[in-house]
N, C-alpha and C positions, 0 to 999 in steps of 0.2 A: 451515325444516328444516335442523339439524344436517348440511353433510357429513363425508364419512366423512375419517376422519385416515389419512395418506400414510405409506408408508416410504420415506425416501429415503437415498439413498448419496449421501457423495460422499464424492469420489476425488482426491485431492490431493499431490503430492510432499510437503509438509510440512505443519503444523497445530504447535498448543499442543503445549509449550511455545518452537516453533520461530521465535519472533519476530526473532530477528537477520536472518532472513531476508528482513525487509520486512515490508512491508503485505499481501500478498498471503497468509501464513501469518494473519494477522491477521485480513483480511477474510473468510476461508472459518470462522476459527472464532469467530466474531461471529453471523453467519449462521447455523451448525448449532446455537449453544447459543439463538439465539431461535428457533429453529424448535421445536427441542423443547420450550422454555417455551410455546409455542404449542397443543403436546401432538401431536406428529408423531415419530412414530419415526425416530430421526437415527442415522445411523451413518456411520463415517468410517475407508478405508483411508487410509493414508500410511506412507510410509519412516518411517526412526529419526534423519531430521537433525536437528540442532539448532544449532551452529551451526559455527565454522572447526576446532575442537578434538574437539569432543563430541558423541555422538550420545543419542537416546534409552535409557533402559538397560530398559525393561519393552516387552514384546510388547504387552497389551491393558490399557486405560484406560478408566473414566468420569468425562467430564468436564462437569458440570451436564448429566447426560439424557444426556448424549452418548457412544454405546457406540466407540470409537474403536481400531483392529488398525494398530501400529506394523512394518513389514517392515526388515530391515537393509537399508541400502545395500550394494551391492557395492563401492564405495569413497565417505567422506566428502569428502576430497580432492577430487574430481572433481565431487561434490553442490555445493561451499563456491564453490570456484574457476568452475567452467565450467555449474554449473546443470545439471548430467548426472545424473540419479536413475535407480537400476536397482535398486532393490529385489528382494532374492532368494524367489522364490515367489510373485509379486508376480500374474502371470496366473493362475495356478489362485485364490491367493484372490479374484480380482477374479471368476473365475470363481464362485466359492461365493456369495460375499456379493450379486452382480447379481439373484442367482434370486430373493433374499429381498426384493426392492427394487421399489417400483411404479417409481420414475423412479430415474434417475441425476444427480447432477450431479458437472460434470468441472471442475478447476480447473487452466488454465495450457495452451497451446497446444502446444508445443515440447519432451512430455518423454514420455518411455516409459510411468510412471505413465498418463497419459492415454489414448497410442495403446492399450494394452494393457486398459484400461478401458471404452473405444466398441469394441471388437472383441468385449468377453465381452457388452457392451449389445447388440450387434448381433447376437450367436450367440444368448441367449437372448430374442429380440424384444421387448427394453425399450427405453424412449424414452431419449436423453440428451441435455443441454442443456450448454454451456459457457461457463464462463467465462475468456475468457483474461488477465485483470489485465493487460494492458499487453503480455502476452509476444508479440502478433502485430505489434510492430514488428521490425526488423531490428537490433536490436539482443542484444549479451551473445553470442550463439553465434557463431564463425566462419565467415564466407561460405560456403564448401565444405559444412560439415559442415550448415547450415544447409540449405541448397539440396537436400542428400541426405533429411535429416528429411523437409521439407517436399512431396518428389516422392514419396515413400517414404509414409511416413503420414500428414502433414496433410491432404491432400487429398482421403483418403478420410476424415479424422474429420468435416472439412468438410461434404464431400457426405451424410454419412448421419445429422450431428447435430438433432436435431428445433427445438432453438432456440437463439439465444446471446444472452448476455447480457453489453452492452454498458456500459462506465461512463460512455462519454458521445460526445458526437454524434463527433467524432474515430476513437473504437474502434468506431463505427458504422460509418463511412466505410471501412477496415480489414478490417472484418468484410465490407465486400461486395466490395473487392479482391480478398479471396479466395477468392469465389463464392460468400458466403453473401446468401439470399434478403430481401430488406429483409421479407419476410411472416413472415422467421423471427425476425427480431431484434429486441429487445427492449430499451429503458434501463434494469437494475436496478445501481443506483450500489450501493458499499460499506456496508454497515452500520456505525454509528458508536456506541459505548457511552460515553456522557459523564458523568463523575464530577458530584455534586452541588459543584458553586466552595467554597461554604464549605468543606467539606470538604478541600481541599487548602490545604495550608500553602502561604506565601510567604516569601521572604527567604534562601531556605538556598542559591539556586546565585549568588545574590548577594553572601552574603555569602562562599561558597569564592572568588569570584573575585577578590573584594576591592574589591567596586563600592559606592560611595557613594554616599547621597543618592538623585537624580534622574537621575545619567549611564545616556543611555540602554544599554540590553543587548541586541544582535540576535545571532539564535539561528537556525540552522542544524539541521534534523534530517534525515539518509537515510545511507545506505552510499555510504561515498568509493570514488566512481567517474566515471568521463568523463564519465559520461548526466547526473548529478544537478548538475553545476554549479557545484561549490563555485569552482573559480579562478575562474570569472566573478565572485562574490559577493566574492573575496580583493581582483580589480582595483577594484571596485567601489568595496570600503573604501579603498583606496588613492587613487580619485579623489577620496571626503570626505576625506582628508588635505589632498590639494593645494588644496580650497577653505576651507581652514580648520575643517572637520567633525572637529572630532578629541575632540568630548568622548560616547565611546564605548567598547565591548566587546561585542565577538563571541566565541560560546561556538560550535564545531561539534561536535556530536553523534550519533557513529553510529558503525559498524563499519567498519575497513578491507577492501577491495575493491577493494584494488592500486595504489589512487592517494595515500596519505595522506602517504608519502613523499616525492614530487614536492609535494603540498601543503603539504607543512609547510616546503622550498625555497622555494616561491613566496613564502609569508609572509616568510620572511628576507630574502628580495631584494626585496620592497613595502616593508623596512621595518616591519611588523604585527606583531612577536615580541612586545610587550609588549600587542597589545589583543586578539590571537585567542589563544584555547586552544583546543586538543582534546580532548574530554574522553571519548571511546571511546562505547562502547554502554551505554546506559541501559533499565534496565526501564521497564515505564509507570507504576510512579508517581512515578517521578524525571523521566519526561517531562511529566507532567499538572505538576511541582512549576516545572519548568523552566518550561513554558510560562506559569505563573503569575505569574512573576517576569521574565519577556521583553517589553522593550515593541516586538515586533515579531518573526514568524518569516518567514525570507526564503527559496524555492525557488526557485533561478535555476534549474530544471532543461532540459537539453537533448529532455528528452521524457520524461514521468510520464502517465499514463492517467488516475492517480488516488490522488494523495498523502494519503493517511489523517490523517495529523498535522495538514496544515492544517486539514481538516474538525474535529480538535480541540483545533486554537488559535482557532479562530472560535467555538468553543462555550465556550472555559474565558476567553474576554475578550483572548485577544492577537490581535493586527490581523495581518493576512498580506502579504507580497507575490510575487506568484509570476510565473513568464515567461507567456507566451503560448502556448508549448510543453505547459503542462502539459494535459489533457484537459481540465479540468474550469475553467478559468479562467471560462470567460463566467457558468457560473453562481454560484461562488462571489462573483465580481463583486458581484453583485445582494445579498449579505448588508449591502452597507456598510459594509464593514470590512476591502475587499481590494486590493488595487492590482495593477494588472499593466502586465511592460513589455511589451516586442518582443523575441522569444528573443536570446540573446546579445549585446545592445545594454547595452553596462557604463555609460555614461553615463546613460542610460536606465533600469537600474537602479538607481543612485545617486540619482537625481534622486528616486524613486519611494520609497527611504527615507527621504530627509529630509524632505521633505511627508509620510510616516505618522509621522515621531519629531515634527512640529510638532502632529498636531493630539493633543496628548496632554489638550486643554482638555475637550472633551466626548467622552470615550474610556468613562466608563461609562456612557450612553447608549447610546453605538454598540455598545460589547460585548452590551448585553442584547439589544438588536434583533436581529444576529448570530445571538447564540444560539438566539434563539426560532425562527428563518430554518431555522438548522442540525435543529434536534431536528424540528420538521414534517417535514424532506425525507430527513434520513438516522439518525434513530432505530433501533434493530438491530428493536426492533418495527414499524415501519412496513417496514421494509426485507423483515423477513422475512413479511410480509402479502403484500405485493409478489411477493414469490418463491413462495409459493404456490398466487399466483392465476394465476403465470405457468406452472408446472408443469403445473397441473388443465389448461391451456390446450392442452397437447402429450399428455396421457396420453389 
């Protein structure tokens, strides 16, 4: 027997076309546009961010099924810089649209959007489940201002959310520091939408760079910032110099996030001005093209929950290497096609590139395995089956 099809909400600071903002704009609109392919009534508040400059310019959207109500922010500046969303009228709509909603889901621990979203869940006795992409670390907001939020509202989102949804054993761990019930929690990893390979061209960020031949290309992709790593990955490269590693090119790729300035110093004073470029924020199919052309994408990051990109460089044939920091290393591991070191260990990670740029011998093999690994476990279909069966499980 058929069951019945779900309305759900979710409630998110930002969504499509909001991608400079990470994986986390990414991963909630992955999720709503398979749910609704699924044939689930989807709908989705968020603010008008989009990214350092620009906001959304239209009030309401659909985007594949997906009925979606953009709110202004009350400042951009403040969205961009310090991850502060205050969308004007933001509670009475969460108000309106909650009623029409069997479940809720919330995305992002730490933000108004949210507190103001489990208070209209809780006023009209709907269930709501969260997701916090990474943001229940201590990190990005200010101690103080931090500390305020979290006695203030997190605590009560905490205690009255029905379930959360965890990206991996780590934001598990996370999740029960902050008094949430392990009976409540849940592993539903990121959905991941992966182009068919052929389909993506190859040769074109190779050839802007002016790389030849077979000199390997390692590729950097996330928003330059402390968390993500890049000057690890800079020392990194500067250790393959000093062993004679020098037939290479590093592309990084992302939005500045306060750090890109001091990075592009560091590179001058490594010496690396002539093998790293920056080459700013790319849409995704200049990331799918990039990763095409990369023989290796490297996240030194200080702390990732759940870095989207590598999930689609393992499925588009480029091998990863990531720290140990990131959430989801153990299991990426298991694709055959990842390396990991020990968080900020530069030797370590150096060591861990040249062994992936060596085995370039049966590299399409391992890619296929990879991929077939990736689409089983993080398919936006399987992901959104996933999610809900884990819904039905709280209504």
């Amino acid at each position: 027997m058929e069951q019945t099809k779900l309305s759900i909400l979710h409630v998110t600071p930002y969504f499509a076309p909001a991608f400079a903002y990470g994986g986390s704009p990414a991963a909630a609109t992955t999720l709503a546009i398979a749910q609704a392919a699924l044939g689930h009534t989807v709908r989705v508040l968020t603010s008008d961010a989009l990214d350092a400059h620009s906001r959304v310019e239209i009030e309401r959207d659909e985007i594949q099924g997906v009925q979606v109500r953009y709110l202004p922010n009350r400042s951009n500046r403040l969205a961009w810089k310090h991850k502060l969303f205050a969308p004007r009228d933001f509670s009475v709509a969460a108000e309106q649209m909650v009623d029409a909603a069997d479940i809720v889901h919330i995305h992002e621990f730490r933000s108004f959007t949210s507190y103001w979203a489990a208070t209209a869940a809780r006023a009209a006795n709907k269930p709501y489940v969260l997701s916090a992409h990474g943001s229940l670390a201590r990190l990005g907001i200010s101690g103080r201002l931090r500390t305020i939020l979290d006695k203030t509202y997190g605590r009560r989102l905490i205690r009255h959310c029905q379930g959360f949804c965890a990206l991996s054993s780590l934001e598990t761990d996370l999740f029960k520091k902050y008094g949430a019930g392990s009976d409540r929690i849940v592993q539903l990893p990121n959905a991941v939408d992966l182009p068919d390979i052929d389909s993506i061209d190859k040769g074109d960020l190779r050839c802007d760079l002016g790389i030849d031949g077979d000199q390997p290309l390692i590729l950097f992709i996330g928003r330059l910032n402390q968390v993500k790593g890049v000057d690890l990955l800079l020392q990194a490269g500067a250790r393959l110099l000093q062993q004679n590693q020098s037939a290479w090119k590093m592309a990084v790729i992302g939005p500045d996030d306060g750090r890109k300035s001091s990075l592009i110093a560091l590179c001058s004073k490594l010496g690396l001005n002539e093998r790293v470029a920056f080459l700013g924020y790319f849409e995704k199919q200049r990331i799918w093209t990039a990763l095409r052309d990369a023989d290796l994408l490297v996240l030194p990051s200080r702390y990732d929950a759940f870095p989207i990109c590598a999930i689609e460089a393992l499925g588009l044939g480029c091998p990863v290497v990531v720290s140990s920091a990131v959430g989801i290393h153990h299991e990426i591991a298991k694709s055959g096609n990842c390396g990991v070191f020990r968080s900020g260990d530069i030797d370590g990670l150096a060591q861990e590139i040249v062994s992936v740029i060596a085995q370039r011998e049966d590299r399409a093999q391992r890619a296929q395995r990879a991929r077939d690994w990736i689409v089983e476990r993080y398919s936006s279909a399987a992901v959104a089956q996933r999610s809900i069966e884990l819904y039905r499980k709280f209504l």
